[in-house]
C-alpha positions in Angstrom: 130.1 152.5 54.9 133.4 151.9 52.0 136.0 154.8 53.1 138.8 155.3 51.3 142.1 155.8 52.8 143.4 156.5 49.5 142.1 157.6 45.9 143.9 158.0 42.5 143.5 160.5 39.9 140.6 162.6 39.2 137.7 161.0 36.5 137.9 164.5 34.8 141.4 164.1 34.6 141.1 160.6 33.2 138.5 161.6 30.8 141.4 163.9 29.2 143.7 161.5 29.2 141.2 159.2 27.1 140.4 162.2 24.2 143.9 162.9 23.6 144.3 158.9 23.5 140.9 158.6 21.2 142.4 161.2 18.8 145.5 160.2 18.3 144.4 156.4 17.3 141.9 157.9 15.0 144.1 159.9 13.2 146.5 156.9 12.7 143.9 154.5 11.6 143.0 156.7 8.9 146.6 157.0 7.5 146.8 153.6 7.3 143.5 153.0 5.6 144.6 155.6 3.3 148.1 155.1 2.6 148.6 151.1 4.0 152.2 150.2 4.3 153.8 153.5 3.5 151.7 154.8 7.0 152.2 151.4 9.2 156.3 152.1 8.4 156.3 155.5 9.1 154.7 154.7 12.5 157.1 151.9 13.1 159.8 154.3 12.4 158.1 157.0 14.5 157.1 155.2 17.3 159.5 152.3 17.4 162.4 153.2 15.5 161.6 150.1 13.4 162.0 150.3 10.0 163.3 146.5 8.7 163.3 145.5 5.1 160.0 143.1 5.8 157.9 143.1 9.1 156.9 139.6 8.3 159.5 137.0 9.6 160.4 134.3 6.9 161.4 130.6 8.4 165.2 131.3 8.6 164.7 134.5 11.0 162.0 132.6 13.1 164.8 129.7 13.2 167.7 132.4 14.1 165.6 133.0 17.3 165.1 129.3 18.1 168.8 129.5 18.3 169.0 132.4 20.8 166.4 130.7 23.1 168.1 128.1 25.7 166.8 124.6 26.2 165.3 125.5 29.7 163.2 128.4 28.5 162.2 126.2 25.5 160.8 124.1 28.2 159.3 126.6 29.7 157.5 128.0 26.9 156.4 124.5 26.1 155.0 123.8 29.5 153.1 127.0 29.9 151.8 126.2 26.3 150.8 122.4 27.5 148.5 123.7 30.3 146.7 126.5 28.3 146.2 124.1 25.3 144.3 121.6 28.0 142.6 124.0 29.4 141.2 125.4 26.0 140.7 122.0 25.3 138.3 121.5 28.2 136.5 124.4 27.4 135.7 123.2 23.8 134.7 120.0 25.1 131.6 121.9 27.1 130.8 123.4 23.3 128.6 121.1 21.2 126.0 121.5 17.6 123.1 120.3 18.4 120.3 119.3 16.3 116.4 118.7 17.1 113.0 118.1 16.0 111.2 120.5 18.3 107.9 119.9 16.6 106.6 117.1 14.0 108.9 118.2 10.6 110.8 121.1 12.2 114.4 120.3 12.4 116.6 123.1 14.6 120.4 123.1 14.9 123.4 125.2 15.7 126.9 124.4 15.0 130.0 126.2 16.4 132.6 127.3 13.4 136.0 128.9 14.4 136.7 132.1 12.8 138.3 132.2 9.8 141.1 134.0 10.2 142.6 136.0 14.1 145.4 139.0 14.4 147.0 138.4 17.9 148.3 141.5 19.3 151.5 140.6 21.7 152.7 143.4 23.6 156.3 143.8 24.2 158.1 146.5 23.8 158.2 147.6 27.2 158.4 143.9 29.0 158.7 140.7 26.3 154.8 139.7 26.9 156.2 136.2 26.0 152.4 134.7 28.1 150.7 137.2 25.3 151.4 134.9 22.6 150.6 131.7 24.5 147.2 133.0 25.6 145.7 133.8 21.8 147.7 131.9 19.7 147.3 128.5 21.2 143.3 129.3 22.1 143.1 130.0 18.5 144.6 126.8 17.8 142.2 124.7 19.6 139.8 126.9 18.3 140.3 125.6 15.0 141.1 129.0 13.2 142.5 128.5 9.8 144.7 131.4 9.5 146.8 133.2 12.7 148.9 136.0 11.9 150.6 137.4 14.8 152.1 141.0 15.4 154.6 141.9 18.4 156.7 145.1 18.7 160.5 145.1 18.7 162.0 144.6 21.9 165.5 146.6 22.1 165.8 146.5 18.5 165.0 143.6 17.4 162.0 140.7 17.4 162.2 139.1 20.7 163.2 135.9 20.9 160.9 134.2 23.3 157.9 136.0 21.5 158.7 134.2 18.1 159.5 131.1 19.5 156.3 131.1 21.7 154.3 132.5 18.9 155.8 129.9 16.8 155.4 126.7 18.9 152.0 128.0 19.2 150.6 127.5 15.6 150.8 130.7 14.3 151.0 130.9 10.1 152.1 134.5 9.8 154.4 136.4 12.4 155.3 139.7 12.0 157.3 141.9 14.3 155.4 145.0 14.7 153.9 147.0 17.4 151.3 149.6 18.7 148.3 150.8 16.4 150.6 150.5 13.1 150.3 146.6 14.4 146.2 146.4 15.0 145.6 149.1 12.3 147.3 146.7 9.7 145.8 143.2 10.8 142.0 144.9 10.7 142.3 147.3 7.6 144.7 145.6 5.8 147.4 146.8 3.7 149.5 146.2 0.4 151.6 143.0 2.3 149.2 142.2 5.1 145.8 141.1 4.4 143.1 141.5 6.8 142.0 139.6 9.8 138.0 138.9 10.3 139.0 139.1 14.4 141.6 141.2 16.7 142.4 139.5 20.0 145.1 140.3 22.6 145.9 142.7 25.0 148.1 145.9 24.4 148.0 149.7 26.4 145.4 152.5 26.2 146.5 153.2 22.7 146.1 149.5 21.3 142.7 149.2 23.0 141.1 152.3 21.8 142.2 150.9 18.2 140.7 148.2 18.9 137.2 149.9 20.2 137.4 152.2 17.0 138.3 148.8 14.8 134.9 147.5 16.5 132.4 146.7 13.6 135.1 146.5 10.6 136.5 143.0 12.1 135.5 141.6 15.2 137.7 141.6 19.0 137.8 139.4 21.5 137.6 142.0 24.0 138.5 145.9 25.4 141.4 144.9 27.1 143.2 148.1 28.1 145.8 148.6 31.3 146.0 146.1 33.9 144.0 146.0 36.5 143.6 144.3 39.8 141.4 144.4 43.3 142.9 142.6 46.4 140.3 141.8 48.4 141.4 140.6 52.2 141.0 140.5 55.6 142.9 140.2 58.9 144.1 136.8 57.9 147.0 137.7 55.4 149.5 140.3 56.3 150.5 143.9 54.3 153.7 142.3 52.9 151.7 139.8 51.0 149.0 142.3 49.8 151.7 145.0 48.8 153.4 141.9 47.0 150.4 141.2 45.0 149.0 144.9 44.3 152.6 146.1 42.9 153.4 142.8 40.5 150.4 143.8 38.8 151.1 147.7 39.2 154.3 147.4 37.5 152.3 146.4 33.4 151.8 150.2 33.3 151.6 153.9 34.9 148.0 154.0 34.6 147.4 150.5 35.8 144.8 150.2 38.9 145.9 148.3 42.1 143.2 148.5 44.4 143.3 147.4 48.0 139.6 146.0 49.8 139.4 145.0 53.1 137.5 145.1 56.0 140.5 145.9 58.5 142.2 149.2 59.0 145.4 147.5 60.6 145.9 145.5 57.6 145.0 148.7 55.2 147.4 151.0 57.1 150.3 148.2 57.0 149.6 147.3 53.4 150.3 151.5 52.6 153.7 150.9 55.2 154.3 148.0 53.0 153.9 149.2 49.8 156.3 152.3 50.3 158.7 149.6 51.8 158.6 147.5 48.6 158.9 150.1 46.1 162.5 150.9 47.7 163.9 148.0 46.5 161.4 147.0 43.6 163.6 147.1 40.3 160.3 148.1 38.2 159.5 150.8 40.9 159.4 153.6 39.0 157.0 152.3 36.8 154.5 150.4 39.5 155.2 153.3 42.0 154.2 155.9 39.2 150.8 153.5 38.6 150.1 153.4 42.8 150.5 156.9 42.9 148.2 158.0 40.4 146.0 154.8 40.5 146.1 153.1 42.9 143.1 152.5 45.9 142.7 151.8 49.4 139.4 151.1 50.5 138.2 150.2 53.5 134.7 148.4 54.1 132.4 146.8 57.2 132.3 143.5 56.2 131.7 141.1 54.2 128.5 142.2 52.3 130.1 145.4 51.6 133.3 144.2 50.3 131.2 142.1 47.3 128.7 145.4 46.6 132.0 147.5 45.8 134.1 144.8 44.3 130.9 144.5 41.9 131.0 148.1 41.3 134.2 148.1 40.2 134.2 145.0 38.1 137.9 144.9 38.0 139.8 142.8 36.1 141.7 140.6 38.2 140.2 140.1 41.5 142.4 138.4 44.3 140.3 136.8 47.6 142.7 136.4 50.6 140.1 136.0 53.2 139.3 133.7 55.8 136.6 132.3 53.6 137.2 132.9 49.9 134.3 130.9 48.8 132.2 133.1 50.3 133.3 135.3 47.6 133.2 133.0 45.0 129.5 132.2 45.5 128.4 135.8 45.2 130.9 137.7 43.2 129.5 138.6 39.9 131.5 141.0 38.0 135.1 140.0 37.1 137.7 138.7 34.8 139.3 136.3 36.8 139.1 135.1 40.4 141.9 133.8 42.2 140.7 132.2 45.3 143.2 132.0 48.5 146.7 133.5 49.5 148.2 130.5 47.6 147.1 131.1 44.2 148.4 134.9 42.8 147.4 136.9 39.2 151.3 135.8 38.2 150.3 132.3 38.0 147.0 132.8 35.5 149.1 135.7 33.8 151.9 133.5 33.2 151.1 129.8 33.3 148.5 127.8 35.2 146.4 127.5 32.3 143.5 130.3 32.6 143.5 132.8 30.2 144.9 136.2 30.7 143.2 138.7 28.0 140.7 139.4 30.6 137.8 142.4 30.7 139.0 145.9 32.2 137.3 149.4 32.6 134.7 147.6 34.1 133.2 145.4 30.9 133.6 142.6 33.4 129.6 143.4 33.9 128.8 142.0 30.5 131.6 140.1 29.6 134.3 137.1 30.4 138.2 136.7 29.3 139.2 135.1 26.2 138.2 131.6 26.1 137.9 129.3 23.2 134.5 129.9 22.8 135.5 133.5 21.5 137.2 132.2 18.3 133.8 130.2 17.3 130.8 131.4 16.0 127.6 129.7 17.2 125.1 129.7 13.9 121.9 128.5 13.4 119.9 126.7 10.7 116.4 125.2 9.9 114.5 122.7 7.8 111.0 121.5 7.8 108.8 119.2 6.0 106.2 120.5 3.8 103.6 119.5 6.2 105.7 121.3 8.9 105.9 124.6 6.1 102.4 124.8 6.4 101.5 124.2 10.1 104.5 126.9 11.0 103.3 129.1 8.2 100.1 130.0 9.3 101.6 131.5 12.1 103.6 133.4 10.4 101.4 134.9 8.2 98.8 136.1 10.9 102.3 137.3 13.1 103.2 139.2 9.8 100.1 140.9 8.8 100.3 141.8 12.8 103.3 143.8 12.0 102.3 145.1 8.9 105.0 143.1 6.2 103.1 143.0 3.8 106.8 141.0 2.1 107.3 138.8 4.8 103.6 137.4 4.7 103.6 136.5 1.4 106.8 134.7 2.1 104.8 132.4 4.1 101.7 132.4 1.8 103.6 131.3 -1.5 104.2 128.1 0.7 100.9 127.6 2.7 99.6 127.8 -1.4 102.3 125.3 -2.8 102.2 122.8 -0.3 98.6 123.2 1.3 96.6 124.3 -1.4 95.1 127.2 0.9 92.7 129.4 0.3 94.6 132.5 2.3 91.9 134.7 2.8 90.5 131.5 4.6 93.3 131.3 6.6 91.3 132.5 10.1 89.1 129.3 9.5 91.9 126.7 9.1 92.4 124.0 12.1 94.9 125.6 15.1 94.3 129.0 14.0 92.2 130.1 16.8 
C-alpha cells in the first residue's frame, strides 16, 4: 500500500488559497471590461510598476532588442524554434478534411480551419520564459492563425530581450509588453488599443490561469495551465542525486509548484530527501524551489510496479519523469499525463526548453481529459453536408418519423417540405413508403 514519507500543504488550506486567488481575478476582469485601458494601466502600474507610453512595441523597439541579443543566443532561439516548428509540422501532417459519400447522394466532410486570431501569454517577470513564446507562437504559425498578438510582462523594467526577439522570429503580428491578468484580461475582453483575441493560450501562475478559467466561454484557451508540476517516478536503478536534480529544476517555476517523488524503494526515497536538502544549499533559486518542496512537495513510497501507475494516474500530473529499469512498461499503461519523458537520459528541461515537444501542458489534474498544446489546438475541426434530392428524400423519411418521436413538431416539417418538393409524398402516408418499416 502507497505511504507517504512526506506530504505538502493541507487541501483546506489550498482551497483558501484558490478563493482569495478566484476573487481577486474576478474583480480585475471586471475593471477592465468596464474601464479597458485606463484599468489594464493601472494594474501594470500596480502590479508591475509599468506604465510606458504604448504597451504595444512598434518595429524600431522590437529592432532595439535584436540589438541587445548576441549572435549565439540568436542561434539559440532559432534552433529551439527549428525543432518545435518540425514537430508542429508533423503533427499537422496526421490532421486531414476528409470528404465521403457514406450512402448513394450523401456527401459528408470535415475540414480543419485555424483560428482566427490567438493571445499568447508569455510569462516572465519572475524568470524571462523566453521557451513561452517559442511553444505558442510558432504552433500557432504552423497552425495557420491569421493574427497572433503576444503579451509578456516586463522583466526588470523593461521588455525582455530574448522574449521579443523569440516572439518575433516566431511570427507573431502584434507584441505587446504586458503582464499578469491586465495581459489575458486585455487579449480576451478587449480594450480601446487592443482588440480581442477569439483564443488564449500559454502558460502563466495561479492568477493567469484562473483568468483564464473565468475567460472560459467569452474566447476560447488552449488549456488550464497553472503552476508547474512534475512526478518522478523511479526505482533502485537511478540514484537520489539525480532524482533531487530533476524534482528541484522543476520546483524552482514557483512556491506552490508540486515536485513529487514515486518509487518503489525506501533507500532511494530516504536518499532523494538527503539529497534534496543537500542541493538546496547551493541551489541559487533555492529559496524559491525550497519554499515549493516545503509546502508541496511529495514523497511516496509504493510496492511495485502496478501501484506506482494506479497513483501516478490519480494524480495526473503534469510532467511525469520514468527512471526505471523498464520505462516502457510505463509507457504502455500510463494514462493520465501531460508529457512523458521516458529514461534517466531524457529530463522536463529538454521538452521545456527545446527538444521540440510542447510545454503548455495540463496541471491540477486535467491531464484525465486533456493533452498539451499541440497544433491541433489552434484548428477547428467542422463539418458539412450535401445530398441529392433523391438522397433528401431517402434520409428524410427518417427524419421525420425520428422527429415526430421527439415531439418537433418544427424540425419534422423541416424534413417534410423536402420529402413534398422532391418526392411528391403524401406525408400522412409516410408509414407505407418503401424502407420505412
Amino acid at each position: 500500500m502507497a505511504r507517504h514519507l512526506k506530504t505538502g500543504i493541507s487541501d483546506d488550506a489550498k482551497a483558501d488559497a484558490d478563493a482569495k486567488v478566484r476573487q481577486t481575478v474576478e474583480d480585475i476582469l471586471a475593471q477592465i471590461e468596464t474601464r479597458g485601458d485606463a484599468a489594464v494601466r493601472e494594474y501594470s502600474e500596480r502590479f508591475d510598476r509599468w506604465s510606458p507610453e504604448t504597451f504595444r512595441l512598434d518595429r524600431a523597439a522590437i529592432d532595439a532588442c535584436y540589438a541587445r541579443v548576441s549572435a549565439r543566443e540568436r542561434a539559440d532561439i532559432e534552433f529551439a524554434q527549428a525543432q518545435i516548428r518540425n514537430f508542429a509540422s508533423i503533427q499537422l501532417d496526421a490532421l486531414r478534411d476528409v470528404e465521403h459519400e457514406t450512402m448513394p447522394g450523401v456527401v459528408l466532410g470535415h475540414k480543419n480551419i485555424p483560428v482566427n486570431s490567438v493571445g499568447s501569454y508569455v510569462p516572465g517577470g519572475k524568470y524571462p520564459m523566453v521557451a513561452s513564446a517559442h511553444m505558442s507562437v510558432v504552433t500557432a504559425k504552423v497552425a495557420g492563425v491569421k493574427r497572433i498578438i503576444t503579451c509578456a510582462p516586463p522583466y526588470e523594467g523593461e521588455p525582455n530581450p530574448a522574449i521579443v526577439v523569440a516572439q518575433d522570429l516566431g511570427g507573431a503580428d502584434e507584441i505587446y509588453c504586458l503582464g499578469g491578468v491586465q495581459a489575458v484580461g486585455a487579449m480576451a475582453l478587449g480594450t480601446e488599443s487592443i482588440a480581442p483575441v477569439d483564443m488564449l493560450v500559454g502558460p502563466g501562475n495561479m492568477f493567469v490561469a484562473e483568468a483564464k478559467r473565468q475567460l472560459f466561454g467569452r474566447v476560447g484557451i488552449d488549456l488550464f495551465a497553472g503552476p508547474t508540476e512534475t512526478l518522478v517516478i523511479a526505482d533502485d536503478s537511478v540514484d537520489g542525486e539525480l532524482c533531487a536534480a530533476d524534482l528541484l529544476g522543476q520546483a524552482e517555476h514557483g512556491p506552490t509548484s508540486p515536485a513529487i517523488l514515486l518509487t518503489n524503494s525506501e533507500a532511494l526515497a530516504r536518499d532523494t530527501l538527503t539529497e534534496v536538502e543537500r542541493q538546496l544549499e547551493t541551489l541559487a533559486t533555492a529559496e524559491t524551489a525550497g519554499q515549493a518542496w516545503r509546502d508541496y512537495g511529495q514523497v511516496i513510497v509504493c510496492d511495485g510496479y502496478d501501484e506506482m501507475i494506479t497513483v501516478a494516474d490519480a494524480i495526473a500530473a503534469e510532467h511525469v519523469q520514468v527512471m526505471t529499469r523498464d520505462p516502457q512498461y510505463f509507457l504502455d499503461r500510463l494514462t493520465n499525463y501531460g508529457a512523458l519523458f521516458l529514461g534517466p537520459e531524457t529530463n522536463v528541461s529538454y521538452g521545456d526548453k527545446v527538444i521540440g515537444t510542447n510545454h503548455t501542458l495540463p496541471t491540477r489534474g486535467a491531464a484525465r481529459y486533456t493533452g498539451g498544446l499541440w497544433v491541433g489546438k489552434f484548428i477547428k475541426t467542422c463539418t458539412y453536408q450535401r445530398i441529392s434530392e433523391e438522397a433528401s428524400v431517402a434520409v428524410g423519411q427518417y427524419c421525420s418519423r425520428l422527429c415526430a418521436l421527439e415531439h418537433f413538431a418544427g424540425h419534422k416539417e423541416q424534413a417534410d417540405i423536402r420529402l413534398r418538393r422532391y418526392g411528391g409524398m403524401n406525408i400522412r402516408g409516410l408509414e407505407a413508403l418503401p424502407g420505412a418499416d
